[in-house]
N, C-alpha and C positions, 0 to 999 in steps of 0.2 A: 627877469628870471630866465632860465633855459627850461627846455622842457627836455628830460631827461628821460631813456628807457630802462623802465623799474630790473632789464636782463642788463648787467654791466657788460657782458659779452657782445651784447647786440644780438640779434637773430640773422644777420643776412639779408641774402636778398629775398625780398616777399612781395607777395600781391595783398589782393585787400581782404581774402579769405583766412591767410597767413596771420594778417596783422592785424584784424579782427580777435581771431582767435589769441595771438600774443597780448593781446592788451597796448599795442606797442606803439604809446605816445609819441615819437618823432614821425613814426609813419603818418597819421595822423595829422601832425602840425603841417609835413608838408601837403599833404593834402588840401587842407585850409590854403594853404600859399599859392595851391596851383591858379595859374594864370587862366584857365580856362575859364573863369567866372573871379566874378566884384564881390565885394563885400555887400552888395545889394542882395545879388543872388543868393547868400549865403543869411541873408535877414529876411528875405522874403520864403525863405524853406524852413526856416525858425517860426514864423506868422502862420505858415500854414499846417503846423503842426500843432496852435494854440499858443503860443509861447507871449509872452510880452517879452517885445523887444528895447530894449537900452530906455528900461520906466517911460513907455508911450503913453502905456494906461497905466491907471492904478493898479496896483497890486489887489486881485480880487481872488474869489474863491471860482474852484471847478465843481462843481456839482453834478453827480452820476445818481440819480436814484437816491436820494437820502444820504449819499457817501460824499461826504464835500473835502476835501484837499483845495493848496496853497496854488495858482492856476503857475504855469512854468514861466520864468525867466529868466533872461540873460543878458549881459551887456558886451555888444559886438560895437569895437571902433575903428579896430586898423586889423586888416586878417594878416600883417607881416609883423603885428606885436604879441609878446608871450597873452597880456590875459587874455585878447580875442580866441587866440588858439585853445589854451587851457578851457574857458566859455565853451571851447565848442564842442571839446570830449568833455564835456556836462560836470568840471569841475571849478574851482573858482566862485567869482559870482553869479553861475546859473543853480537854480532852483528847479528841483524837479521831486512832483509828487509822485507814488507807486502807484496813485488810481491814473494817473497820467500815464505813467510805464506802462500799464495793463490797456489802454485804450488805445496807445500808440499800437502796442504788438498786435492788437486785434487787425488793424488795417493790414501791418504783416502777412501775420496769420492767413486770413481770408483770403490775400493775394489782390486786392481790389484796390488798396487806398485809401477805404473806406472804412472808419471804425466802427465796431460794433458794440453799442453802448452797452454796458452791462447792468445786469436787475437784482437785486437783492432776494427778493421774492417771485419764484413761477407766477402760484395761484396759491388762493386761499377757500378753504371749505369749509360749510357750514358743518356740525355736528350733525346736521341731518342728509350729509354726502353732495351738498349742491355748492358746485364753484360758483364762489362770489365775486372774482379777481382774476383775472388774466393777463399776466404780464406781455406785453407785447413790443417785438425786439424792436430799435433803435435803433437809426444810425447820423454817424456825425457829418461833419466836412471829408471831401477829398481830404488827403495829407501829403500822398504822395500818389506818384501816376502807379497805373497797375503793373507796370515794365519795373518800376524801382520795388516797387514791393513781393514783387515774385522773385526779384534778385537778391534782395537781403535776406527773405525768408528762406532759400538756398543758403546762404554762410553762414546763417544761426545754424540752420540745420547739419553745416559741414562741422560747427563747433560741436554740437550736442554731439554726433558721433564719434568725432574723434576724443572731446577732450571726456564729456561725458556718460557715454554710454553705459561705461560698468558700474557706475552710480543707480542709473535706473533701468537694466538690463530688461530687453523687451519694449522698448518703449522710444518712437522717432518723436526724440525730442529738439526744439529748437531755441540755444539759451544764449543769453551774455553774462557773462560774471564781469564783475568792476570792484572799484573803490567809491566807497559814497563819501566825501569829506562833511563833517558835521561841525558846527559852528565855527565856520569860516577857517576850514584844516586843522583846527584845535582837536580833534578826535578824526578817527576813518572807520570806515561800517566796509564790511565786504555786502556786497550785492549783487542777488541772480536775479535777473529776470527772463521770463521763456515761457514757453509751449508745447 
């Protein structure tokens, strides 16, 4: 396969806030090809995000507070071939759940690395006004260092204003919009995810 950008014009020249913001799959592949790192480094940032890499472990479930999802995967074998590259902007054979999306961006969010597991329920009260239940926050693995995550949370944010602001006017939001492919590219879902 090639990996092709969905603008037939191209966009030019760009950085990664640019091409971020374009959706712009060759930016991207090269990306994955840069020589600056192995295909190790680029499965070891997949592991520390949760992911099962190229069926290590079985395919198991994520579990957040009673919220269970399919746990992430993907299959990385050569980063100078189309599926490694397509794997790695999260289409193809990777797998990824939205309680996963929401967990990953919390490490964003927060700027740390660190996700913040989320709760279903605060607390719970008896009919006679006494908390019975106190939810108390969580947090996951590193994912990513605090330097990478205060960086990305910047270009989400450069996208929400540039591409979204007059959507939700008033509001510093930080998003990505994509293509979700559904049963193995046979359907495509649009997908935001943000803060």
């Amino acid at each position: 396969g090639v990996i092709k950008c969905h603008s037939s014009a191209g966009h030019g020249e760009q950085g990664i806030v640019e091409a971020f913001a374009n959706s712009c799959n060759p930016w991207f592949a090269q990306l994955v090809e840069d020589p600056g790192w192995t295909l190790e480094d680029i499965e070891e940032t997949y592991r520390a995000m949760g992911y099962n890499v190229n069926n290590e472990d079985e395919q198991g479930y994520f579990d957040v507070n009673g919220i269970s999802g399919y746990t992430a995967s993907t299959t990385l074998t050569d980063k100078n071939e189309f599926n490694t590259q397509w794997g790695c902007m999260g289409q193809g054979m990777t797998l990824v759940s939205p309680l996963q999306l929401m967990v990953w961006q919390s490490a964003i969010a927060n700027q740390t690395g660190v996700s913040t597991m989320p709760y279903l329920i605060d607390h719970a009260v008896t009919v006679n006004g006494k908390t019975t239940a106190q939810a108390v926050t969580a947090y996951g693995e590193r994912m990513f260092t605090p330097e990478s995550a205060a960086h990305m949370r910047e270009i989400m944010r450069a996208n929400g204003t540039s591409r979204y602001a007059d959507v939700l006017p008033g509001y510093d939001i930080a998003v990505k919009s994509g293509t979700a492919q559904v049963e193995h590219g046979a359907k495509e879902n649009s997908l935001l995810a943000g803060f």
